[in-house]
N, C-alpha and C positions, 0 to 999 in steps of 0.2 A: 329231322325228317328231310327226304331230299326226293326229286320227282324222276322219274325218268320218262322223257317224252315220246314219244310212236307218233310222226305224219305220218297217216294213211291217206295219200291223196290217190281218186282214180281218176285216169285220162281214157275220153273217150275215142275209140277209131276212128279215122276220119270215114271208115263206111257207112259206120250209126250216124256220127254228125249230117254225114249226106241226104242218108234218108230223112233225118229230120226235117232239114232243109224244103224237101220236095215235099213232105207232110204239107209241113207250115203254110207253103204255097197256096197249097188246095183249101184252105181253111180263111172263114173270113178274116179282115184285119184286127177286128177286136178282140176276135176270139185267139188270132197270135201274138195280139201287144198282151195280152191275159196270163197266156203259159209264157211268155219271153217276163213277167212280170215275176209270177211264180217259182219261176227258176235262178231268182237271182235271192229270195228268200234265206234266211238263213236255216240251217237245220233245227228239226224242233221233234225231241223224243214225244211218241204218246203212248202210254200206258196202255193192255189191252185188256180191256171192261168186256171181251166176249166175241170183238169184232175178227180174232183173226183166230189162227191153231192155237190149242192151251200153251203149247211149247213158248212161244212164241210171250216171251214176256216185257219187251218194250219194240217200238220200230219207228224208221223215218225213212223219209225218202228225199232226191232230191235229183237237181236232171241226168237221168239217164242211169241213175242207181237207185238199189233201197236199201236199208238195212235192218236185219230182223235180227235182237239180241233174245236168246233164251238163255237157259241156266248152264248152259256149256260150253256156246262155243256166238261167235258171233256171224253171222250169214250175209254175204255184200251180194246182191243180186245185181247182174250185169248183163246187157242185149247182147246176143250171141250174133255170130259170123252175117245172119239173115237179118240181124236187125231187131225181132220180134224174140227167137226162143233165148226164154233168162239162160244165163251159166253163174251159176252158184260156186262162191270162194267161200267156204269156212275157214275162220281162225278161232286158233283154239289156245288154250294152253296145258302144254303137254308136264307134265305129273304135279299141276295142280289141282284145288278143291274142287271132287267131284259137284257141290250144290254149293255156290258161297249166295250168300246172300245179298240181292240184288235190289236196289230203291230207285227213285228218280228224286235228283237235287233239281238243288230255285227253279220250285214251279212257275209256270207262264202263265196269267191272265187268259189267256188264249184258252175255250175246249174245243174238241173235238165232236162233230157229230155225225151219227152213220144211220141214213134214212132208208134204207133199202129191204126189202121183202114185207114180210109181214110185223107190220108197226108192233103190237104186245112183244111178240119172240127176239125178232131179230136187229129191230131199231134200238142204237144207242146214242148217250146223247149226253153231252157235259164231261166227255171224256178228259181226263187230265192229261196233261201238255208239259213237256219239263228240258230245261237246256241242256240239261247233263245226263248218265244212268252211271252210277256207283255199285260194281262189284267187290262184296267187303272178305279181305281176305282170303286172296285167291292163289297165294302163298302165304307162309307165315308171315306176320307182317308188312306185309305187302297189299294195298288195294288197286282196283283197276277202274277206269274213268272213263267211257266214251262221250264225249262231246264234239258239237259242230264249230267248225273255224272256217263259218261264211258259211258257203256248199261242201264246204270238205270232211270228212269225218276225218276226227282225230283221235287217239289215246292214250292216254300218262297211267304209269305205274307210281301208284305214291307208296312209297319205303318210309316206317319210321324205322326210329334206332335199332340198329343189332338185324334189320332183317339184309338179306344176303340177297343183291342182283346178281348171282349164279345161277340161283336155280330159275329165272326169267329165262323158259323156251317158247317160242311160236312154233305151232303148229298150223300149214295152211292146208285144207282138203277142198281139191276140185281143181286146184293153178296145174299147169300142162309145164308149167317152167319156173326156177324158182332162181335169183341169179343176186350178184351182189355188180354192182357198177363200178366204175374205177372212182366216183366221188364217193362209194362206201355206203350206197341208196341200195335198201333191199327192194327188187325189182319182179314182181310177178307178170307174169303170162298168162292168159285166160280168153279162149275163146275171139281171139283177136284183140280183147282188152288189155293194156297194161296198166296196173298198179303199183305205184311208187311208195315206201317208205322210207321217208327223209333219216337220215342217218342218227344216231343220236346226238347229242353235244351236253356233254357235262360240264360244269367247274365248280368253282368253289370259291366262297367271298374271303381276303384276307383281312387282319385287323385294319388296315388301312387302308380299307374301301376297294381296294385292287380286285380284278376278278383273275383268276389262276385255273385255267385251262385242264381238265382231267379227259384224256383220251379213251375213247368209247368206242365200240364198233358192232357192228355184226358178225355172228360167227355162223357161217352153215353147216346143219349135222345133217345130212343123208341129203334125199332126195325135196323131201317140205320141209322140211325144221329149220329153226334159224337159234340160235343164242344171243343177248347182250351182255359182249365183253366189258366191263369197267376198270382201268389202271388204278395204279395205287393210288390211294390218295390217305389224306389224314383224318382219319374216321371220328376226329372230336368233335369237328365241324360239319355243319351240313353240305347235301351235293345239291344244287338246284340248276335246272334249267327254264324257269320258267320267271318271265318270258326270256325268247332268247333276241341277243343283239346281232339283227341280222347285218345291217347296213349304219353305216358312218363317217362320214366325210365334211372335209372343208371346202367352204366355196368364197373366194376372195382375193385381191391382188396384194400390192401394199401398201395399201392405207386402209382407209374404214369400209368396210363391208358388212352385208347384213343379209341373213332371209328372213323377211317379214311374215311369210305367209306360205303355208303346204298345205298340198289337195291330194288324195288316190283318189286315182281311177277305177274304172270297173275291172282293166285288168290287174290289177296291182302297182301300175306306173306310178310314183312319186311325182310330182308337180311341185317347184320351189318359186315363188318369186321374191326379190329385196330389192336391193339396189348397191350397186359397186363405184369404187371412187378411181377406179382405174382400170385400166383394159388388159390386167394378166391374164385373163380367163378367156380360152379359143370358143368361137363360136362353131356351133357345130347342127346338124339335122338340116339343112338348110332353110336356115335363121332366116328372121326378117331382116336382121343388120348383124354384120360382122364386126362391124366398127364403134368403137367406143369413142364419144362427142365432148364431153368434158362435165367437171365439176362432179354431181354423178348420174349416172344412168341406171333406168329399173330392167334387171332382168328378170327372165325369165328360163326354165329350164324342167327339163325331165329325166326320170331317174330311174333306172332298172335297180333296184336293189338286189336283185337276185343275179346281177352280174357284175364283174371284177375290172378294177382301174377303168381304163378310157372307154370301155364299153358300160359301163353301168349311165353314162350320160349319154343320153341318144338326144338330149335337145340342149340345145343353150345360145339362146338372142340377147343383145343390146337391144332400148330402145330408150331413145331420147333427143336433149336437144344443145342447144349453147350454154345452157344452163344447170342448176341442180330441179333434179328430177330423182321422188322417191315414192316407191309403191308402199302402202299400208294395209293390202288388202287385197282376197284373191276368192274369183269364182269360177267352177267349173261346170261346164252344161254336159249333157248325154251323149252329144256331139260331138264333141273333143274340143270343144272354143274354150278359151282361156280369155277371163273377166277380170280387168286390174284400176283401179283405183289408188288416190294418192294426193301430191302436190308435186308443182312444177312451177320454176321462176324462167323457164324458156322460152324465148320469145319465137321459138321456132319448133315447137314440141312438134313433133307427127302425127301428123292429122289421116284419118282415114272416112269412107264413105263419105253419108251428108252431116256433115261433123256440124251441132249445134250452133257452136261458137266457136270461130274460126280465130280469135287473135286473143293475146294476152289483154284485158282490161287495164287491171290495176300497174299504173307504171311502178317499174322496181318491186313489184309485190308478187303475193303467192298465190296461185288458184290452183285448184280441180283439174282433174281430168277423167275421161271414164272412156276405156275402150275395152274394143274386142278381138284378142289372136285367135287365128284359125292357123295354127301350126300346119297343119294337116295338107295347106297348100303352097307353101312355102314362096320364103324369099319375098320379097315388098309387098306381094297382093297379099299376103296374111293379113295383114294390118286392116281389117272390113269394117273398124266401125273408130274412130277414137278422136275424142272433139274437148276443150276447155270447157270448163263450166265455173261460174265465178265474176265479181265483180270489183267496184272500187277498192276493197279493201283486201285482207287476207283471207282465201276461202281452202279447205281443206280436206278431203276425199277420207273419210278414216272406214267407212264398211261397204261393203260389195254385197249382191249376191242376185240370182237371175229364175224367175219364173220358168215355166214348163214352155211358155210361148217365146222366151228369149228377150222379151224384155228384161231391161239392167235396171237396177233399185241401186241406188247410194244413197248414205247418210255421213253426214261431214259437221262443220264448223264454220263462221263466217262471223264477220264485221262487218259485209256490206254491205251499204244500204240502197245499193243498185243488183243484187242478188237476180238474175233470169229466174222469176215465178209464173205461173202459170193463172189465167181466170179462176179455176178449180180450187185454189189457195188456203187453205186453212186461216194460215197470219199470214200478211204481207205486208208488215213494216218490222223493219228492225227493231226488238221493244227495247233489250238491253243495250249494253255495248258489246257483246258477243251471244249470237243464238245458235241454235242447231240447224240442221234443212234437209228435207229429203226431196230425192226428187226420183221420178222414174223416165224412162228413156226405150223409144222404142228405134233400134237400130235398122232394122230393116227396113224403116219409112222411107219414100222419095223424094224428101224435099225437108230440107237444113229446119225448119219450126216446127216440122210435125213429129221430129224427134224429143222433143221434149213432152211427153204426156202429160205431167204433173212436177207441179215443184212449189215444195213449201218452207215458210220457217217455223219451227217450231222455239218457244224458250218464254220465259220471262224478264223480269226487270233487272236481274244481275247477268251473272254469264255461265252460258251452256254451251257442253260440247256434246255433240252428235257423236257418237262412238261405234256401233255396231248394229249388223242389221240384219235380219232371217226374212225369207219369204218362202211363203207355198205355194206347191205348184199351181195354184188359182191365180195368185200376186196378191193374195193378203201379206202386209208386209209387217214384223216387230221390230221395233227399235230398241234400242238404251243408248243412255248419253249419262249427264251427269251434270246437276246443278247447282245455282246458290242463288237463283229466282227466290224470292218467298212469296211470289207471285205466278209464280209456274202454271198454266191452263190447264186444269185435269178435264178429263172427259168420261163418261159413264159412270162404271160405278166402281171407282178406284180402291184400291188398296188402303193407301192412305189421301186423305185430300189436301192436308196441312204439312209444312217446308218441317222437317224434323231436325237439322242441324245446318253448320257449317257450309255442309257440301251434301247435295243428295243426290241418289241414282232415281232417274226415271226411265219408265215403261212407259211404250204409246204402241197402239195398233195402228196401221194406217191400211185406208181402205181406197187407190188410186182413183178406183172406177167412179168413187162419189166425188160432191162438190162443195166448198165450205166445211162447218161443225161437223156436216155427214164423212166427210172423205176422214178424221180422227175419232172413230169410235171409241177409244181407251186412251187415257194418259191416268198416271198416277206418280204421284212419289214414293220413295221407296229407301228404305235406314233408318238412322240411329241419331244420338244426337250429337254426334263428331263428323269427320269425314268421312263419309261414302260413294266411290266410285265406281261404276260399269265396264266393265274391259270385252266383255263380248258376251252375246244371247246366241241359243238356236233353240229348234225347235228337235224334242224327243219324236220318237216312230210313235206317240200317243197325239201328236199335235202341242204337246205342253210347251211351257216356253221354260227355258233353263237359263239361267245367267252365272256369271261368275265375274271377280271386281275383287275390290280390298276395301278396307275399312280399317279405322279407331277408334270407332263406335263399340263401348263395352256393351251396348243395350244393341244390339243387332237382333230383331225378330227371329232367333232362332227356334225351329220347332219341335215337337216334342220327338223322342227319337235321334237326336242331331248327333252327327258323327263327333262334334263338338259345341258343347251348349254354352260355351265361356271361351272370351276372347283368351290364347294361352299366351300373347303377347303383347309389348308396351307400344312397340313401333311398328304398328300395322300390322294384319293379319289378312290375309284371302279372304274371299267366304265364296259357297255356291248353293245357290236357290234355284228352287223349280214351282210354277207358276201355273193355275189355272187361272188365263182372264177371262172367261167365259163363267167362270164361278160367282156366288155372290162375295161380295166381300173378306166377309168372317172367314169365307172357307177357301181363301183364292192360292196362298203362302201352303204350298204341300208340304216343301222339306224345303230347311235352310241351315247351314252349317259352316260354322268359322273352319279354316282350313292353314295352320301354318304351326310354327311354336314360339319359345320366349324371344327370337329374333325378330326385325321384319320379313314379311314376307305378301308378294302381290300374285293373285290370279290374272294372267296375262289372256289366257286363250281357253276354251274348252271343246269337246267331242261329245256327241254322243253315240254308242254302240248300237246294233240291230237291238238289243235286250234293253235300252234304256240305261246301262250305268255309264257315266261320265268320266272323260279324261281330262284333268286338268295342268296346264305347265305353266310357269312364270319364273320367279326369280326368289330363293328365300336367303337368308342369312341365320337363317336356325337350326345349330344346332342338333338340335331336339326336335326337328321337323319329322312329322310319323313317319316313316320308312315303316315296309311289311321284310319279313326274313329273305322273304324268294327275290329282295333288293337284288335292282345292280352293282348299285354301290349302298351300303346302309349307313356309311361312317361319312360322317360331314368334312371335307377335307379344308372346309376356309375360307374366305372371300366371299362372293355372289355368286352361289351358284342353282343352276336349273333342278327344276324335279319335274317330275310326269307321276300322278294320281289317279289312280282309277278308284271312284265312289259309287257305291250301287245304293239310290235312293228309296228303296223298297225296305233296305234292310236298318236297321235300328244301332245307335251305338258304335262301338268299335267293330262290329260286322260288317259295318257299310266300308271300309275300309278294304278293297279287296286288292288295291295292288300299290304300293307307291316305294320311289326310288331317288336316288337322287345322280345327277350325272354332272359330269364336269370335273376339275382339278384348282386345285386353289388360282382366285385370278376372280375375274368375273366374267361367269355366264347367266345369261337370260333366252328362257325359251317365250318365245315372242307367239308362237301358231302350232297349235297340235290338229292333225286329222286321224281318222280310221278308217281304215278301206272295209270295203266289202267281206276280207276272209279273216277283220280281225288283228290285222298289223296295223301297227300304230308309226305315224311320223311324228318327229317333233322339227319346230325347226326354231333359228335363234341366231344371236352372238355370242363370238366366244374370243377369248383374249388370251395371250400365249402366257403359260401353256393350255392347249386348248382340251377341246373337246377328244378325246381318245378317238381316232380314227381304227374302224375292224380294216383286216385285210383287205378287203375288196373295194375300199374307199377311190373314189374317184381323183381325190389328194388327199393324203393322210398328212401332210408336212402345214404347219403355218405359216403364213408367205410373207406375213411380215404387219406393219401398220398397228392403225388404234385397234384392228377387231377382225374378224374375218365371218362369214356366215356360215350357219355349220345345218347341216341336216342328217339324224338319227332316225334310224328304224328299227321296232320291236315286233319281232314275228313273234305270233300265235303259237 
């Protein structure tokens, strides 16, 4: 079976955008942060129970279009020339199944209800809601898919064997113009609207994991009609494009380089930060620093993936100091500020606004930092918030992340037992020889103490490390870290209350605004009775909490349904949980599932999608690690290398399995930070070791530049 993809993306005029603009104006503010809210929604099919024409058998809408699927053709309604009257584009397919039969796939939690006229007749209510609508054989085998990627509507032909992408014609009724581009993009015309259909791209996986490139196009027959051309290829094997490898590049000089951590934007911008041990790499957008300081420096950097060599990097700063400086951890606001965390032995790191603590503490040792770049106004005044944090001993920045009011949340690791805490404190003595600590920070304040809102330690009698951190836009904040306390402080009504093994993962909620026991509503422990570690939590669009980590724990709580209910390896395995702590107890553990094969294999990073399913990356050496067919690479080439997983925890068994791959070439790679933007592409980012990471065409440096490693950032379009 092999897919063939259809973007249908539309772009609006800039005379509707206008009018909008002027709309919004006139409209109070809440009522435009509402529809500005609405419109960044992803697409969501709903069924029609009565509410619209009988025709009219699934539809969605999203800003500035709708789309009405009946049994023939599909209908994008578009603002005309004035703004207000629609212009209707139907696509169709020409001499296929007059009526194929048409469902809606994974339904949403989500209904629909429509309150309007008279309540008996015409109100409806509990409508169903669904991510997908499947047209079943709409050629000979051949089916058709429309789903949403973010706001954009998309569509895949799925072909199984023996059926023929010849007979795939489009038919468009209503476009004034119908055009092919010199990049090979089927381009419609409408009403002053245009519509883009991204070109196709086939290949084909070889036994040795290669992907091999099958050339694809569009062909125009008359005046609407389009065809897709497919080249030869070897029909024993499948054709897949899904997903496809938009972007991929190295970022590094020669010695050790890394990107720790990637963020999208709301436009689709890539955000990379790690840190570099040398100054190959030109700074460009006008950086905070051009100049690389020694030992190493954290950058940072921005990414068009959708554009080629020296253009695809529209940002990339230095920042540091005499010393090693390395970022762990990366946050981005609505704003454009960029949130970094880490460690730093620099006795001269850069400091910005009323920076907390202004000097290294611990002589020869390592602390904290936490700032904030505003790219957006470049050159040294970027730099508006960034100050040490840390004390006598070694203290350590390992999670980020920032509230709707701009307050910064970190969670780290420390030794010391001069830690800056706050009156509000949870614990404030050192119990073990290493605890955890959160603190939160308010940057905008005017005066160097009042930036510090809250700072705690959290841990018990052995040693804990603070690992990762979520917060909502209120500033409820979740942690995980990871212990061998057997005295560990739980709080509420935990999970588990007693130390399970060797090494545990803990859960804690933290509540800034309170003071004492009140400011940690939730802590618990959390495994099996070997090692188990936290590598990163967030929060799902449900509020849930998700985690992912490794373990050696054969007895890991896994729950009924698990994509894997049995550790399949000797030497560590992944796992990924989702959490309600708001539940009682018994019912708190929703879904938890080992993730790896007979290799080791660690959970390094995860995402979660508008829909709830997670992407997970790290590092395996198996094997036998599940790969799905529509793999990038499916064949394990050797060494350490990365994979990227996508698990839909709704679904049961090998179902929840919906996408996983493996990337890299023999050697060792680690994907350290996975994000997902808003339409649905996916970043990973990491280290990679020569030979590297496959760089696509368009790579920013496709070549390895030498050293222990270099940092690499991949993109997966939708």
């Amino acid at each position: 079976m092999y897919s063939l993809r259809v973007f249908l993306r539309v772009f609006i005029p800039v005379c509707a955008a206008g009018l909008a603009t002027a709309q919004a104006a006139s409209v109070e503010p809440a009522v435009a942060k509402a529809r500005e809210t609405l419109a960044t929604l992803p697409l969501r099919f709903e069924a029609n129970a009565g509410q619209w024409n009988p025709q009219v058998r699934f539809a969605t809408r999203s800003a500035g279009y709708g789309v009405a699927l009946t049994g023939r053709e599909a209908l994008v309604s578009l603002a005309g020339k004035d703004g207000k009257t629609p212009r209707r584009i139907g696509i169709s397919l020409d001499g296929g199944a007059l009526s194929p039969e048409m469902d809606g796939v994974d339904p949403l939690p989500a209904r629909g209800n429509y309150l309007l006229g008279n309540r008996r007749e015409a109100w409806r209510t509990g409508v169903p809601q669904y991510t997908r609508v499947r047209y079943r054989e709409v050629y000979p085998g051949t089916d058709l898919v429309y789903y949403g990627n973010g706001r954009q509507l998309e569509y895949d032909f799925v072909l199984r064997p023996g059926a023929d992408p010849a007979r795939i014609r489009l038919r468009f009724r209503g476009a004034d113009r119908l055009t092919l581009t010199p990049d090979g993009d089927l381009e419609l015309q409408a009403g002053g609207n245009r519509l883009v259909q991204k070109r196709p791209v086939v290949y084909q996986q070889a036994a040795d994991g290669t992907r091999q490139e099958i050339a694809a196009r569009y062909r125009l027959q008359g005046r609407n009609m389009a065809r897709v051309e497919v080249a030869h290829y070897d029909r024993s094997r499948a054709l897949v494009i899904d997903p496809v490898l938009q972007y991929a590049s190295l970022y590094g000089g020669v010695a050790g380089d890394a990107v720790a951590a990637v963020k999208i934007d709301r436009e689709g911008m890539v955000w990379a930060a790690g840190y570099v041990t040398d100054g190959g790499l030109a700074a460009t957008g006008n950086p905070y620093s051009s100049e690389f300081k020694a030992a190493s420096d954290l950058f940072v950097a921005k990414i068009n993936p959708r554009a080629a060599g020296a253009d695809s990097l529209l940002y990339f700063t230095y920042i540091g100091g005499n010393a090693a400086d390395v970022a762990t951890d990366m946050a981005l606001d609505a704003a454009g500020n960029v949130y970094l965390t880490g460690s730093t032995t620099s006795t001269n790191f850069p400091l910005g606004g009323f920076a907390y603590q202004s000097a290294l503490l611990s002589s020869g040792g390592t602390e904290a930092f936490v700032l904030r770049l505003q790219p957006s106004i470049g050159g040294e005044y970027s730099l508006t918030y960034s100050t040490y944090f840390g004390g006598n001993g070694t203290d350590e920045g390992r999670g980020i992340d920032v509230d709707a009011a701009g307050n910064i949340y970190i969670v780290g690791t420390t030794t010391s037992t001069n830690l800056p805490l706050t009156g509000s404190a949870r614990q404030s003595t050192l119990w073990g020889p290493q605890d955890a600590f959160v603190a939160k920070f308010n940057p905008n304040a005017l005066a160097d103490p009042e930036t510090l809102v809250y700072s705690t330690l959290l841990g018990g009698n052995g040693y804990d490390d603070g690992r990762s951190i979520a917060v909502t836009p209120e500033g409820m904040a979740y942690i995980a870290g990871s212990t061998s306390s057997s005295e560990f402080s739980w709080a509420g009504s935990p999970y588990y209350e007693n130390y399970q093994g060797r090494v545990d993962v803990f859960l804690a909620k933290i509540d800034a605004s309170q003071s004492g026991d009140a400011s940690v509503p939730y802590a618990s422990y959390f495994g099996g009775s070997e090692l188990d570690e936290a590598r990163r939590i967030a929060l799902d669009p449900d509020g849930k909490v998700v985690l992912a980590g490794v373990t050696l724990s054969r007895d890991l709580p896994v729950s009924d349904g698990a994509f894997k209910t049995s550790a399949p390896g000797g030497d560590g395995d992944g796992f990924v949980a989702r959490f309600d702590l708001d539940a009682p107890k018994e019912s708190a553990l929703l879904y938890c599932s080992y993730l790896g094969g007979s290799g080791g294999d660690v959970a390094y990073d995860l995402a979660v999608d508008a829909y709830g399913s997670i992407w997970v990356t790290g590092y395996t050496l198996s094997k036998d690690f599940p790969v799905t067919p529509d793999a990038l690479s499916t064949v394990y080439p050797g060494g350490v290398n990365v994979f990227a997983t996508k698990i839909d925890p709704t679904k049961s068994g090998a179902d929840a399995l919906v996408y996983s791959t493996y990337l890299g070439q023999i050697n060792i790679h680690v994907g350290y930070s996975i994000a997902v933007g808003p339409d649905g592409s996916v970043a990973i980012g990491g280290v990679t070791s020569n030979p590297g990471i496959r760089a696509t065409a368009n790579a920013t440096r496709a070549d390895y530049a030498g050293g222990t490693s270099d940092g690499f950032v991949v993109v997966l379009g939708q």
